[in-house]
Kinemage of the C-alpha trace (Angstrom):
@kinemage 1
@onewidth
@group {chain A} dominant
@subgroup {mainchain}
@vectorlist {calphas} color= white
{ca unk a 1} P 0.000 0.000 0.000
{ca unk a 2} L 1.191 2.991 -0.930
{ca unk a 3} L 1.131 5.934 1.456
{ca unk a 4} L -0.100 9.107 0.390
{ca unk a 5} L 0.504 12.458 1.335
{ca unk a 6} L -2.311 15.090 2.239
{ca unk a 7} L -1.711 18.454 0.250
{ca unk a 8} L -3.114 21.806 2.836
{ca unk a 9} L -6.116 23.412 0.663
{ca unk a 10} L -6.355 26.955 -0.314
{ca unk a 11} L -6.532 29.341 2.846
{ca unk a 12} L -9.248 29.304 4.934
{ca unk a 13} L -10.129 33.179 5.420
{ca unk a 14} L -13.406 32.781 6.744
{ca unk a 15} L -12.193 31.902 9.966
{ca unk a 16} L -10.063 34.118 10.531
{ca unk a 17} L -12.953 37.107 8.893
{ca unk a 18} L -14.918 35.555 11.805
{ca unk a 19} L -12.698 36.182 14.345
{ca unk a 20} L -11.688 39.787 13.108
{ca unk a 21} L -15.340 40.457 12.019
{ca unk a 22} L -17.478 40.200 15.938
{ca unk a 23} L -17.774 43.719 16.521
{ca unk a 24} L -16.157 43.239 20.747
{ca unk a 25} L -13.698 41.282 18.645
{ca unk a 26} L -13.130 43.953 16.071
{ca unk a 27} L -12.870 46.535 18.976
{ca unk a 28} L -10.309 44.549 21.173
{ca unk a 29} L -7.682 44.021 17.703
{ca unk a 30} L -8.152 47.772 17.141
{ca unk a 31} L -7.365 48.890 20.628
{ca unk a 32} L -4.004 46.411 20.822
{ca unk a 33} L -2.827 47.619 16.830
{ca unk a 34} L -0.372 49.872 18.878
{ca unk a 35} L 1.405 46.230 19.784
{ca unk a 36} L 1.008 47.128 23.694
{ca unk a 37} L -0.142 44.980 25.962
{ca unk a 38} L -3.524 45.770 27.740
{ca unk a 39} L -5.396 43.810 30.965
{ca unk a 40} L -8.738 42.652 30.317
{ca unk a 41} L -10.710 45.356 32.150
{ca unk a 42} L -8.881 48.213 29.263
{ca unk a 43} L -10.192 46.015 26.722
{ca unk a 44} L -13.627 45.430 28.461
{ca unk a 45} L -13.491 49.210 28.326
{ca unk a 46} L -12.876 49.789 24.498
{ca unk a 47} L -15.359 46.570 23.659
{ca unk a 48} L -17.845 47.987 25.679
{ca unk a 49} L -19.039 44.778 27.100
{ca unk a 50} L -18.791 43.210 30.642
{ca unk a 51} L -15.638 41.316 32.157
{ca unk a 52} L -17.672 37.888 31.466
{ca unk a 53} L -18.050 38.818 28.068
{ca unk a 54} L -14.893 40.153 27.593
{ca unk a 55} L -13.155 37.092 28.844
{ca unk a 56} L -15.028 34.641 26.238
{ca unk a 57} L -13.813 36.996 23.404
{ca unk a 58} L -10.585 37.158 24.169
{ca unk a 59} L -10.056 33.304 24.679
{ca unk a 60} L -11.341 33.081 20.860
{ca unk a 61} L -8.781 35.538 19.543
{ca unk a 62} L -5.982 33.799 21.523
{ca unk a 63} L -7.564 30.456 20.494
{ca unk a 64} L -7.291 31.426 17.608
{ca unk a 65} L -3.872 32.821 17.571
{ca unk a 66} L -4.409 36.839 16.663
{ca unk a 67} L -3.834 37.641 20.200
{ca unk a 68} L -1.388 36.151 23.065
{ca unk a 69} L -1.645 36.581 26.661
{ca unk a 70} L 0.659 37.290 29.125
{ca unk a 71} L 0.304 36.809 33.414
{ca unk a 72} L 1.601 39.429 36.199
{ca unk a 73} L 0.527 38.199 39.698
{ca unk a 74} L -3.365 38.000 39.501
{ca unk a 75} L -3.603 39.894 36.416
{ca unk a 76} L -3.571 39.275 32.705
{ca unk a 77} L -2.298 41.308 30.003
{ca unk a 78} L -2.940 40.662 25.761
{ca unk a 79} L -1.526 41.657 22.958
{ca unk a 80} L -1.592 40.855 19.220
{ca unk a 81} L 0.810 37.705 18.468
{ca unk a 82} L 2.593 38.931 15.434
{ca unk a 83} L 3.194 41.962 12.465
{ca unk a 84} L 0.909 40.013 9.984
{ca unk a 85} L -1.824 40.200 12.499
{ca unk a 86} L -1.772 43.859 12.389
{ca unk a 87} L -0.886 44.165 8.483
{ca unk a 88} L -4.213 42.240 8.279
{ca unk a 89} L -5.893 44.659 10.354
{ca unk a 90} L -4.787 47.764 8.410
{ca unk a 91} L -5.445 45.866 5.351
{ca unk a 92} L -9.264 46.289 6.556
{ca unk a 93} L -8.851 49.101 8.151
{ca unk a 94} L -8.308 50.400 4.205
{ca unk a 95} L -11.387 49.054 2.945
{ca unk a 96} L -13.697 49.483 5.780
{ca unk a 97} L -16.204 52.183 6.189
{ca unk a 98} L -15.319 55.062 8.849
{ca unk a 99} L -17.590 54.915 12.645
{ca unk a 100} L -20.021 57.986 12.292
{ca unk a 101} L -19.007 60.363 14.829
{ca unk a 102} L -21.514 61.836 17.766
{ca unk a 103} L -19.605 63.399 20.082
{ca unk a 104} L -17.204 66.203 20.074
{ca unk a 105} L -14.915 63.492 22.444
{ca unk a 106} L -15.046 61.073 19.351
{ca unk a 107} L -14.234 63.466 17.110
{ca unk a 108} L -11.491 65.193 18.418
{ca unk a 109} L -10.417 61.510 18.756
{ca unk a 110} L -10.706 60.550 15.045
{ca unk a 111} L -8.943 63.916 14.091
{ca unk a 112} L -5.903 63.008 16.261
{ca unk a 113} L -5.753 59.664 15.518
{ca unk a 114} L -5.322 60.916 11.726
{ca unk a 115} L -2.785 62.947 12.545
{ca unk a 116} L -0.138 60.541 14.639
{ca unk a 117} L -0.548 57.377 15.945
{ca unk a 118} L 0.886 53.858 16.121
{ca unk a 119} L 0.352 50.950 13.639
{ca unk a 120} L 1.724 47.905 15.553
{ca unk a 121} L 5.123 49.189 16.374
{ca unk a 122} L 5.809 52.166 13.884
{ca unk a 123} L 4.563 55.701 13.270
{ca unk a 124} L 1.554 56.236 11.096
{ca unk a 125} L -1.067 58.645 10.197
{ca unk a 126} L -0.153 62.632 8.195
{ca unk a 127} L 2.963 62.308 10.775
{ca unk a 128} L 4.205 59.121 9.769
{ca unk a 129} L 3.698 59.878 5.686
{ca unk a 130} L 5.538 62.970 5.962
{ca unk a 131} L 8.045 61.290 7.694
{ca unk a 132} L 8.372 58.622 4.751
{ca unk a 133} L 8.245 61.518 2.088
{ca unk a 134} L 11.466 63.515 4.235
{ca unk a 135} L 13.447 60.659 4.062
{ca unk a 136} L 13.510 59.684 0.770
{ca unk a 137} L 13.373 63.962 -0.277
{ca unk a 138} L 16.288 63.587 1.799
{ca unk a 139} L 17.701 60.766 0.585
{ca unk a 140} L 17.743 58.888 3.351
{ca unk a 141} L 16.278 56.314 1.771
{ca unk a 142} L 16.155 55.541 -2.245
{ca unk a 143} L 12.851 53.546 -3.558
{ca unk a 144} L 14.586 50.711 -5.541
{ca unk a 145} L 12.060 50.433 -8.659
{ca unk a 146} L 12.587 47.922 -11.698
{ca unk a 147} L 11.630 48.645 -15.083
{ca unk a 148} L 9.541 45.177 -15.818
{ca unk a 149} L 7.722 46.283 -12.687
{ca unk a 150} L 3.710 47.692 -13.281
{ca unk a 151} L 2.496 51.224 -12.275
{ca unk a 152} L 1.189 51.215 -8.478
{ca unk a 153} L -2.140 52.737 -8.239
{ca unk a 154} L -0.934 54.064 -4.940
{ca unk a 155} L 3.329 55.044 -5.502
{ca unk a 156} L 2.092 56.213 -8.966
{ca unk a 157} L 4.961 55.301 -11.765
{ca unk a 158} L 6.985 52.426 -11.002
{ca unk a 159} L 6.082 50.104 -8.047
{ca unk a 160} L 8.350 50.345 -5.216
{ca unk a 161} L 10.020 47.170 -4.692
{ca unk a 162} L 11.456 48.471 -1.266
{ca unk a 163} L 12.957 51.226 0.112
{ca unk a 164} L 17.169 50.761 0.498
{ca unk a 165} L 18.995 52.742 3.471
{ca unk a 166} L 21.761 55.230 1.521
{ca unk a 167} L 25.277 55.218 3.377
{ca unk a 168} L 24.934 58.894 4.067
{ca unk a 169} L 21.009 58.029 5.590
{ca unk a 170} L 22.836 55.744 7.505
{ca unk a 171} L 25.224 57.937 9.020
{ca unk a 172} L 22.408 60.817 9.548
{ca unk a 173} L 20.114 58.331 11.647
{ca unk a 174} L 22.729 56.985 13.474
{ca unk a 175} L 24.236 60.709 14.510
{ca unk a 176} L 20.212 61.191 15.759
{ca unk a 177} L 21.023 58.316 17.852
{ca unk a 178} L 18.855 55.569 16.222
{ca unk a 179} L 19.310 52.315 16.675
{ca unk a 180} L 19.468 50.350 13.021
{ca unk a 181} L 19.316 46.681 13.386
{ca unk a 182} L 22.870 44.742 11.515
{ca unk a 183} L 21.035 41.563 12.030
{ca unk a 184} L 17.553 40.654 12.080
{ca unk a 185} L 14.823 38.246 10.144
{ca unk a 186} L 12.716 41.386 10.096
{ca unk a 187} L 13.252 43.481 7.178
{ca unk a 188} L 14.938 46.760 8.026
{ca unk a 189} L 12.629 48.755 5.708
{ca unk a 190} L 8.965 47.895 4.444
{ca unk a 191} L 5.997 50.288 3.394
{ca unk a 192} L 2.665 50.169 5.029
{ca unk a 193} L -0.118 51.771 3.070
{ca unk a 194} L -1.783 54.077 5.707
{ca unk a 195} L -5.350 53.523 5.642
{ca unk a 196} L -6.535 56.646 6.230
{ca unk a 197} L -4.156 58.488 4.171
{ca unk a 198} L -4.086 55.996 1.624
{ca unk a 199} L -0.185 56.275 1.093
{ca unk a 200} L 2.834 54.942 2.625
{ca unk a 201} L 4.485 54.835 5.944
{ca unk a 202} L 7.762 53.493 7.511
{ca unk a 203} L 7.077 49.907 8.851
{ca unk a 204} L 10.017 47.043 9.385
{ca unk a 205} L 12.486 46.931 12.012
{ca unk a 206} L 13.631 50.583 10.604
{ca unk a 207} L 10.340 52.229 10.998
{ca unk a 208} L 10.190 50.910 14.851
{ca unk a 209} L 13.605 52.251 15.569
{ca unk a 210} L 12.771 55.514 14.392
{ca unk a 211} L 9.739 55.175 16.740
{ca unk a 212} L 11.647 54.161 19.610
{ca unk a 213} L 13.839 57.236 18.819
{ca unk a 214} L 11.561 59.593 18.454
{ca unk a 215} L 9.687 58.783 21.788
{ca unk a 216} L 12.927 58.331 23.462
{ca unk a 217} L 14.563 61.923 22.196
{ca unk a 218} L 10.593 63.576 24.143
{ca unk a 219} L 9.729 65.061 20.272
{ca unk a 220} L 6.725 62.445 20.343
{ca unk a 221} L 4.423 61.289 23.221
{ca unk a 222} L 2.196 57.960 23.386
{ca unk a 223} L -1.050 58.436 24.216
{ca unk a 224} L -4.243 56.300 24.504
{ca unk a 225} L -5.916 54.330 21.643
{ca unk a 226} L -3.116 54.712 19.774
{ca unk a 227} L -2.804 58.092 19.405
{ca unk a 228} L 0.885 60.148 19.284
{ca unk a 229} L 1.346 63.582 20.310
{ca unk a 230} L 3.600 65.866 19.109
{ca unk a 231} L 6.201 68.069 21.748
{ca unk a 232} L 6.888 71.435 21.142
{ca unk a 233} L 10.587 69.971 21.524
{ca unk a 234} L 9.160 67.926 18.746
{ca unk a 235} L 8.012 70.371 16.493
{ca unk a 236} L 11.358 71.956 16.393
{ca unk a 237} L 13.323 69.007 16.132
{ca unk a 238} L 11.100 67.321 13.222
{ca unk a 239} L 11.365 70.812 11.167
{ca unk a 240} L 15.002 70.888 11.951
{ca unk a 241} L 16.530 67.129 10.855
{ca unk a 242} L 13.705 66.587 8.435
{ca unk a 243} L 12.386 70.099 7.333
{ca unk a 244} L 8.717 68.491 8.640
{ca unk a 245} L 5.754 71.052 9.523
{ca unk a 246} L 2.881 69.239 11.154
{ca unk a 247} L 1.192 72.379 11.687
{ca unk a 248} L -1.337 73.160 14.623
């Protein structure tokens, strides 16, 4: 007898659409996309459903491995497994319809959140595209394009294989003091098409370090639900190393 072997099918994305789609669900991945880890009771919060509840959604997503969990003493703290988990989220985030806003709270929210935030683990939002479009003005970094390669609706002319680290953008970052990975499975450079800008951010282990950097130097502040404020240390520093206005 011979033995045969058993070939995977095509992906199953209704499960995981299931998962994401459960509006608690959809809350809790939308309130950890900043790749911090929150307790239960924050995400209870953001869900807007009780601690029972809360607790049965969260087992799914962990179940089904969007979201791992992490114990301190008596408490426990989740957060979303891995980068594809949020890619997939902004991915949606793209094609999804915005939340009608009622309150001057939510949108003062929505405006800031457009402005700066976090997406996973790098800077997003008008900050985080101007930040992209300095770098590159500045070549810092240098889109590598090939000629075989289709327009991007998005880029415009030439689709943007990846974006390559000059020498000199090298030695600029590094003199700001950020960190640039020498050895990592990550990519040190990858674009993330901003959802609500609908162009391209900084992601990869680059766009985190720059992050890190920029929180670390006080020019950017982490606030709640993802949202990054701006120092007036910030504002001058931003226009000075990368000629960047983010207005009022």
């Amino acid at each position: 007898m011979v033995a045969t072997t058993q070939v995977p099918g095509d992906a199953d994305i209704a499960v995981v659409a299931a998962l994401m789609g459960e509006p608690a669900r959809a809350s809790v991945l939308m309130a950890l996309l900043d790749g911090r880890a929150l307790a239960a009771s924050t995400l209870a919060v953001e869900a807007g459903v009780s601690a029972s509840t809360i607790s049965s959604h969260l087992a799914r997503l962990v179940d089904g491995g969007l979201v791992s969990v992490e114990t301190s003493g008596r408490n426990r703290y989740f957060r979303i497994t891995r980068t594809e988990v949020a890619e997939a989220i902004e991915a949606l985030a793209r094609l999804a319809p915005a939340h009608p806003v009622r309150s001057l709270r939510q949108g003062t929210h929505a405006e800031a959140i457009r402005k700066a935030r976090t997406c996973y683990d790098h800077l997003a939002g008008r900050l985080g595209v101007a930040l992209l479009d300095a770098l590159v003005d500045d070549q810092i970094l240098e889109i590598e394009r090939r000629p075989e390669d289709l327009p991007d609706p998005i880029l415009g002319a030439g689709h943007a294989r990846r974006y390559l680290l000059t020498d000199d953008g090298r030695s600029r970052l590094l003199g700001l003091g950020v960190e640039i990975a020498t050895s990592s499975r990550r990519p040190l450079t990858r674009y993330c098409v901003d959802w609500s800008e609908r162009r391209p951010h900084l992601a990869g282990a680059l766009g985190n370090a720059l992050l890190v950097r920029l929180v670390g130097l006080g020019w950017l502040i982490r606030g709640e639900r993802r949202v990054v404020k701006v120092t007036q240390a910030g504002r001058s520093g931003l226009a000075r190393e990368f000629g960047i206005d983010i207005g009022t």
